[in-house]
C-alpha positions in Angstrom: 0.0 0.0 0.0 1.5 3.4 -0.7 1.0 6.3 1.1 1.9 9.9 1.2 1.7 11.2 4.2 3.3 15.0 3.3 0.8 17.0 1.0 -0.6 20.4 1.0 -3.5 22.0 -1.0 -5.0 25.3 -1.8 -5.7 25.6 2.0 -2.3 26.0 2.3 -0.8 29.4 2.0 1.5 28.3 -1.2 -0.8 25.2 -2.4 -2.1 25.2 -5.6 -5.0 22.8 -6.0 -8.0 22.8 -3.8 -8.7 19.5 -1.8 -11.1 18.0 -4.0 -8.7 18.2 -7.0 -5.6 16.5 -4.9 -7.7 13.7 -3.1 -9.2 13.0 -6.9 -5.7 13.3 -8.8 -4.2 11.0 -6.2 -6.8 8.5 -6.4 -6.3 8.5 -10.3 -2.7 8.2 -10.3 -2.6 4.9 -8.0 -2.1 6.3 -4.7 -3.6 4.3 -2.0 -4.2 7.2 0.5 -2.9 10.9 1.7 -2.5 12.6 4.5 -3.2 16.3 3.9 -0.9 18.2 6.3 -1.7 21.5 5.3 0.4 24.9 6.6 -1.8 25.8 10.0 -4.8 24.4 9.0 -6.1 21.0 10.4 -8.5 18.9 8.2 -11.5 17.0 10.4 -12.2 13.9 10.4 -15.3 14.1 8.9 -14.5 16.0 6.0 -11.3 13.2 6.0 -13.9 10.3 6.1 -16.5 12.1 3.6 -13.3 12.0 0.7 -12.6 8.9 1.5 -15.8 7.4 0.7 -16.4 9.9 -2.2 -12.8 9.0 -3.8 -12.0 5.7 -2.7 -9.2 6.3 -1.6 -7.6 6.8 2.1 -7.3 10.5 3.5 -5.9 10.8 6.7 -6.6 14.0 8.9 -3.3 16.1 9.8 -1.6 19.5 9.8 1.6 20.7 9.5 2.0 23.0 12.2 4.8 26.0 12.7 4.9 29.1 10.9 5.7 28.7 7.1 8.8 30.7 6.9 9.7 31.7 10.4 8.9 28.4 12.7 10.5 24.8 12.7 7.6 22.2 11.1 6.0 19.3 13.1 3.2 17.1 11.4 0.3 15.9 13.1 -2.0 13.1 12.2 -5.4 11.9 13.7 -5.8 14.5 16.1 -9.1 16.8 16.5 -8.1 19.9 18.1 -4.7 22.1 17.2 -1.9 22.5 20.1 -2.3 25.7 21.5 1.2 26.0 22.3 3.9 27.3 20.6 6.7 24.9 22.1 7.7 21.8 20.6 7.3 19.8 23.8 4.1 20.3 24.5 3.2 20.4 21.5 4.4 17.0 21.1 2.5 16.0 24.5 -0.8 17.2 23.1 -0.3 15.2 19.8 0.3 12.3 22.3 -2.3 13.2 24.6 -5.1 13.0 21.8 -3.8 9.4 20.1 -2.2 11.2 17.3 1.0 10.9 15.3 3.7 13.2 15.4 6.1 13.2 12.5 9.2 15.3 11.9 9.3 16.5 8.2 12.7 17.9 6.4 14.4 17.5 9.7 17.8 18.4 8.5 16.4 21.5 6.6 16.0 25.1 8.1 12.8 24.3 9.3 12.8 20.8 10.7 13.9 19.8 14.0 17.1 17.1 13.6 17.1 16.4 17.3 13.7 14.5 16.6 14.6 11.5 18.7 15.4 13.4 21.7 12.2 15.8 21.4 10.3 12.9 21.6 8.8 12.4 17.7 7.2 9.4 17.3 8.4 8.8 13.4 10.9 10.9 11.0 9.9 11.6 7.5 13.5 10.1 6.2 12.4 10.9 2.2 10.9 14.0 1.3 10.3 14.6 -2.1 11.3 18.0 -2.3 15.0 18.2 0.2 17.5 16.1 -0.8 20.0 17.6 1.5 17.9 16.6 4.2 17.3 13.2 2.8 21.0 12.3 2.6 21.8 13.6 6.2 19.5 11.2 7.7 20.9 9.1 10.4 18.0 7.7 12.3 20.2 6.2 14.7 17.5 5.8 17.8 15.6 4.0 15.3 12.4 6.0 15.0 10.0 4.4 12.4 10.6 6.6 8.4 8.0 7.8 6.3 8.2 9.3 2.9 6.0 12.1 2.2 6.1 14.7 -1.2 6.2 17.7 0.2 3.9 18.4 -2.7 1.7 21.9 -3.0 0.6 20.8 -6.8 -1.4 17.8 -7.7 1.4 17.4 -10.0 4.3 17.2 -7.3 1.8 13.9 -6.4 3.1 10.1 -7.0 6.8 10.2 -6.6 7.5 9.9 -3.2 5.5 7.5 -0.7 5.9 5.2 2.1 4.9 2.1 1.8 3.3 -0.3 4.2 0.7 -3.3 4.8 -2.5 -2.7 3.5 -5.1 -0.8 6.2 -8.8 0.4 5.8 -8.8 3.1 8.0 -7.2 6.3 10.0 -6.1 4.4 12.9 -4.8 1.5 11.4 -2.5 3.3 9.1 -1.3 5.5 12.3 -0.9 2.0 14.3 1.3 0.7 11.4 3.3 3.8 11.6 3.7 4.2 15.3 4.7 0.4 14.9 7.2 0.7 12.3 5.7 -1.6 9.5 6.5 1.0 6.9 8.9 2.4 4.7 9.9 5.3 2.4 9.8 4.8 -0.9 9.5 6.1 -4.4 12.0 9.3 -5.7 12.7 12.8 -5.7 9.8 15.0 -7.0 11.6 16.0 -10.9 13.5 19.3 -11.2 10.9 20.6 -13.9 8.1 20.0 -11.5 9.4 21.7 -8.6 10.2 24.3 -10.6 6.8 24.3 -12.6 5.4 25.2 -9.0 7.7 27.6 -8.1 7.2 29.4 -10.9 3.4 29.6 -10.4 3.6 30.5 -6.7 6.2 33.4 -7.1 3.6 35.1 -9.5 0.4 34.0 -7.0 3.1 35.8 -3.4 4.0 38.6 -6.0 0.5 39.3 -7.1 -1.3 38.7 -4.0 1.2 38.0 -0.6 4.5 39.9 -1.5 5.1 39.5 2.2 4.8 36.2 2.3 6.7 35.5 -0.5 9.2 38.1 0.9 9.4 36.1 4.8 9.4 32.3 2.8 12.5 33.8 0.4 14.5 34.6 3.8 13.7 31.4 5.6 15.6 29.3 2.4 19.2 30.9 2.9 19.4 31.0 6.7 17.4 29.4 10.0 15.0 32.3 11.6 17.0 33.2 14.6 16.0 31.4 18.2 14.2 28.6 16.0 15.2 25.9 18.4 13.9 27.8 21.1 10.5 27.2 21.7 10.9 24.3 24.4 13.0 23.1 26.8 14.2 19.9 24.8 15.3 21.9 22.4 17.7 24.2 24.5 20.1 21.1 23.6 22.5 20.5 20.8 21.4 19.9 18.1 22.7 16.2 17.1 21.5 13.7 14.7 19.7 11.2 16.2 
């Protein structure tokens, strides 16, 4: 069964397609499910179970919490309510406290956290479709289980990077399998033309409508935001690879 469990949509600040348009284009390019992560924005269950059946094809409730540009990333999946705080650890205990799944995407990347073992994540995304640097600086030496996820903000971006794992009907099984580590990445890098097919589109949509946010998201790509690791206690340590 493959699954990508990293993918934005229109609801995200720099996503292109609207929700209806990924869940269907995913479906029709063999995916077996998706877990839409989107920038601050946490799809429901119901909505999540309502594509599903619509689409036949898994959709997995999640967000990808942490400013776009300024923040360190965590995902969440299966949870109902987002953390209200700002700092990783309890963040992480409020992803825990509801059932849910906390991943670390592009941890090696300016905005991923690559002490993920020692915060206390419960899985690494070890292939993103879009980082390569942070792919090959994976080390994963506590052993946390790996997922792949896209990255992908275009239905296009879809179907090149997934992780794979034993076939599951719903939410909580997929999340079990994860959380158990019966799953790996899987799949390739998202092609250069793509990527840049998207960037092109989204520096006219941030020039057109959010110069500031294209302004913010073109500082976060050459250098950390300052005090990033800051924003719990864990993360007041060095920074190692875990």
């Amino acid at each position: 069964m493959r699954i990508d469990f990293h993918v934005h949509t229109s609801r995200s600040p720099d996503g292109l397609h609207s929700l209806r348009e990924t869940v269907k284009h995913a479906k029709r390019i063999g995916l077996d499910g998706i877990a839409i992560t989107d920038h601050a924005r946490l799809l429901s269950r119901r909505e999540a179970r309502s594509l599903t059946r619509e689409f036949g094809i898994l959709v997995i409730p999640g967000i990808e919490g942490g400013h776009m540009a300024l923040d360190r990333h965590w995902i969440a999946l299966a949870i109902d309510i987002i953390p209200a705080t700002v700092g990783i650890a309890g963040v992480l205990a409020h992803i825990a406290g509801e059932g849910g799944l906390s991943i670390a995407p592009h941890p090696h990347s300016c905005t991923g956290y690559n002490n993920y073992a020692r915060l206390g994540f419960d899985a690494v995304e070890a292939f993103n479709g879009t980082d390569r640097l942070s792919n090959s600086m994976i080390r994963n030496t506590a052993g946390l289980p790996e997922t792949g996820g896209s990255d992908a903000h275009a239905t296009y971006m879809l179907g090149y990077t997934w992780t794979e794992m034993e076939r599951c009907a719903t939410v909580e099984e997929a999340v079990e399998m994860v959380r158990r580590g019966r799953c790996r990445p899987a799949g390739t890098l998202i092609p250069a033309h793509k990527k840049m097919q998207f960037y092109g589109r989204a520096f006219v949509r941030y020039t057109t409508g959010r110069p500031q946010l294209m302004w913010k998201s073109m500082q976060s790509s050459f250098a950390a935001p300052p005090n990033a690791a800051a924003t719990g206690e864990e993360c007041n340590a060095a920074l190692l690879d875990e």
